[in-house]
N, C-alpha and C positions, 0 to 999 in steps of 0.2 A: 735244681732250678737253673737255667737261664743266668747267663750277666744279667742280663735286662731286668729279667724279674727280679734277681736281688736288689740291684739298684733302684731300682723305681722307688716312685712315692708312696703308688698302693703295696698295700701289707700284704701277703700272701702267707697264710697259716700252712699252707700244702704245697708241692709242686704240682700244677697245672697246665698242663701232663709231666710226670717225673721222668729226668731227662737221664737215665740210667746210661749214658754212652758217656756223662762225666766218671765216672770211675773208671772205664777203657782206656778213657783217654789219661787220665792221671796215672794209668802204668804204662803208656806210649812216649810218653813227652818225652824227648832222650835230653834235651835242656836240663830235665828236672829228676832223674831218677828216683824215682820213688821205692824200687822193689829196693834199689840196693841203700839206699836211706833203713830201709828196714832189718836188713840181715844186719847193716853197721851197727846201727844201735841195738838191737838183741845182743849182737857180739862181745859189746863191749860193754853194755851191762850186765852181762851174766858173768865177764871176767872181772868187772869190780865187784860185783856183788859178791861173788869166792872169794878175792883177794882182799877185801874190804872186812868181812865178815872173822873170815881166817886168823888175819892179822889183828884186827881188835879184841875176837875173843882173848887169845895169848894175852896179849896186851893186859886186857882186863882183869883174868885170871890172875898173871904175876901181882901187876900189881895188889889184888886182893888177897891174895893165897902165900905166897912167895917171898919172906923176909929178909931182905935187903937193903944194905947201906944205901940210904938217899930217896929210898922209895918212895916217901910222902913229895920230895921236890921233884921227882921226875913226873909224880902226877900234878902236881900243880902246876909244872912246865906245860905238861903237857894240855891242861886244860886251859893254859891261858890263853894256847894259841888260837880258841875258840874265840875270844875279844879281838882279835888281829882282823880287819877287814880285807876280806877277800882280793879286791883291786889293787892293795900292798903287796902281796906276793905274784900279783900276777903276772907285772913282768916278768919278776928273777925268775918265776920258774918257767916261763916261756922263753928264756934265755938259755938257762939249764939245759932244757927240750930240744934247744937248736944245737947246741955244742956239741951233744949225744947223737945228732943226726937221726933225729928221731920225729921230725916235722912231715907231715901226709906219713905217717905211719901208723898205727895202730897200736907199738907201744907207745908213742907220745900221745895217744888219746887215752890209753889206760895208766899207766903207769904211775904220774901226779894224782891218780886222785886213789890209789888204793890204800888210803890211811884217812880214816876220818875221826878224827879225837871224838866228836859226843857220842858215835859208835863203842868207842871204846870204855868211856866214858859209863855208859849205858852199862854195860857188860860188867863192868867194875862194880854196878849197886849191884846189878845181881845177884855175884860172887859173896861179894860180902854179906848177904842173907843165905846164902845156900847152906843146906844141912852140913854142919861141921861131922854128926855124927857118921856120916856118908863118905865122908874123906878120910876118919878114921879107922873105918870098915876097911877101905884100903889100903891100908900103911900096914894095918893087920897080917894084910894077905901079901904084906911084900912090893907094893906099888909104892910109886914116885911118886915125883908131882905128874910128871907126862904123863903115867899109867893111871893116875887117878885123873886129872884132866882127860884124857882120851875116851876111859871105859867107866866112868863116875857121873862124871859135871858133861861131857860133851853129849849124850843120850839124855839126861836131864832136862836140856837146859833148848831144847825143841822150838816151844812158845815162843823166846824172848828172838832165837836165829832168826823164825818165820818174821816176826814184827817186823825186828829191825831191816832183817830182808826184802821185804816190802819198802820200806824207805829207802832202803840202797839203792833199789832197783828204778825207784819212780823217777828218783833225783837223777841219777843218769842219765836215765829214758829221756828227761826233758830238757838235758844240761846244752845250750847254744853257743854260748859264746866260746867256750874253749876248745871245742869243735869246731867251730868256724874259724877258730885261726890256725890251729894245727891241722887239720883236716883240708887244706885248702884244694885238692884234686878231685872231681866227682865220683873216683872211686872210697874216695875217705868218705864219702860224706855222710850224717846221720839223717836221721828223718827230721827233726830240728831244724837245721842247716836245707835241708830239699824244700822246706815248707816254707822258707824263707827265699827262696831264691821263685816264689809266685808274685812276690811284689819287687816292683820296680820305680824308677821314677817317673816309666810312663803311665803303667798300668798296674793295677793289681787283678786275677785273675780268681775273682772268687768262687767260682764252682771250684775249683782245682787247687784254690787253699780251703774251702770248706771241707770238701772229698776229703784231702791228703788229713786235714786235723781228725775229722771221723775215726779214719782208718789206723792212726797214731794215737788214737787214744782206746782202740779196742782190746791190745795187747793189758794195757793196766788194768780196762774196767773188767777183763777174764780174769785175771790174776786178783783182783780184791775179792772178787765172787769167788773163788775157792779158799779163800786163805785168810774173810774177815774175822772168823770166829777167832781165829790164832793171833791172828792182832789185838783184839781185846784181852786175851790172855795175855799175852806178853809185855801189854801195857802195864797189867793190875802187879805182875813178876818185877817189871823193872826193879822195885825199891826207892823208885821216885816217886817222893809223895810230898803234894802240895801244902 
């Protein structure tokens, strides 16, 4: 549609005629990058979603598997930082970010967030249901804990990756505000941050934040369509039960 026809008072169910040169123009605007709004955030959610996943399984695993002095307080340390509100840390670690010279970078936009406790969290109820008798099978044959987490629990344990994968992946995709401070260069920028940069205080530009929100939410609504069945599996795996 038209500014005009969004704006207006009458209702418009259709465009009337569908003004298809707003999607042209939403990968022209060089104000507003859009193409590279999109490679960013693909980029750096498929590099948390690895390093997010990676590091919580382990995580998970020791803690569940792995008998160690203090192991019950390091998970409850570790889960309590889940009560901590977000806007608490947010300075220090945007402080942290600049010291490392790591501000319009791309490890300062990955890097704070590849640990996320309820991921790990998650992975932990797992473990602790997962067939013991399967981990003995490998002790058998001469396996560690690595070689049984690697070739045991890590082939297993599919469902619960995709799940949580899908989560990792959305919350990124959508994540604005820590992108927009760290990301301050148009080449940093996510799709988030480009979609935000259609309103102003004079104007807002709604073809070209309707368009750009479409086209940012295509990548998730493909990605649920292959991978919802593995989310409900991995739900029913987690070991959280109401």
């Amino acid at each position: 549609m038209t500014h005009q026809q969004i704006t207006s008072f009458d209702w418009y169910w259709l465009p009337n005629p569908p003004h298809f040169e707003n999607f042209r123009n939403l990968f022209t605007d060089l104000a507003s990058p859009m193409a590279v709004g999109l490679l960013n955030s693909a980029f750096v959610a498929v590099c948390q979603l690895i390093g997010q996943l990676s590091i919580a399984s382990l995580a998970g695993y020791g803690l569940a598997r792995i008998p160690f002095r203090w192991r019950n307080q390091v998970f409850y340390l570790l889960l309590g930082t889940l009560m901590i509100p977000s806007a608490v840390t947010f300075i220090p670690t945007y402080i942290i970010t600049a010291l490392f010279g790591w501000i319009n970078t791309f490890q300062g936009l990955i890097v704070p967030g590849l640990f996320n406790a309820f991921v790990m969290f998650v992975f932990r109820q797992y473990y602790l249901d997962f067939p013991r008798e399967l981990e003995e099978a490998g002790r058998v044959d001469g396996l560690g804990y690595w070689g049984i987490y690697r070739h045991i629990v890590l082939p297993n344990s599919i469902n619960v990756f995709v799940s949580l994968g899908a989560i990792v992946f959305i919350n990124s995709w959508n994540a604005f505000l820590w992108p927009l401070l760290v990301g301050q260069e148009p080449a940093r920028w996510t799709v988030q941050v480009v979609l935000s940069g259609f309103i102003t205080a004079q104007r807002i530009n709604f073809p070209a934040l309707f368009m750009g929100a479409a086209v940012s939410i295509l990548p998730l609504l493909i990605l649920f369509l292959f991978i919802q069945r593995y989310i409900a599996e991995g739900v029913k795996l987690t070991g959280i039960k109401g």
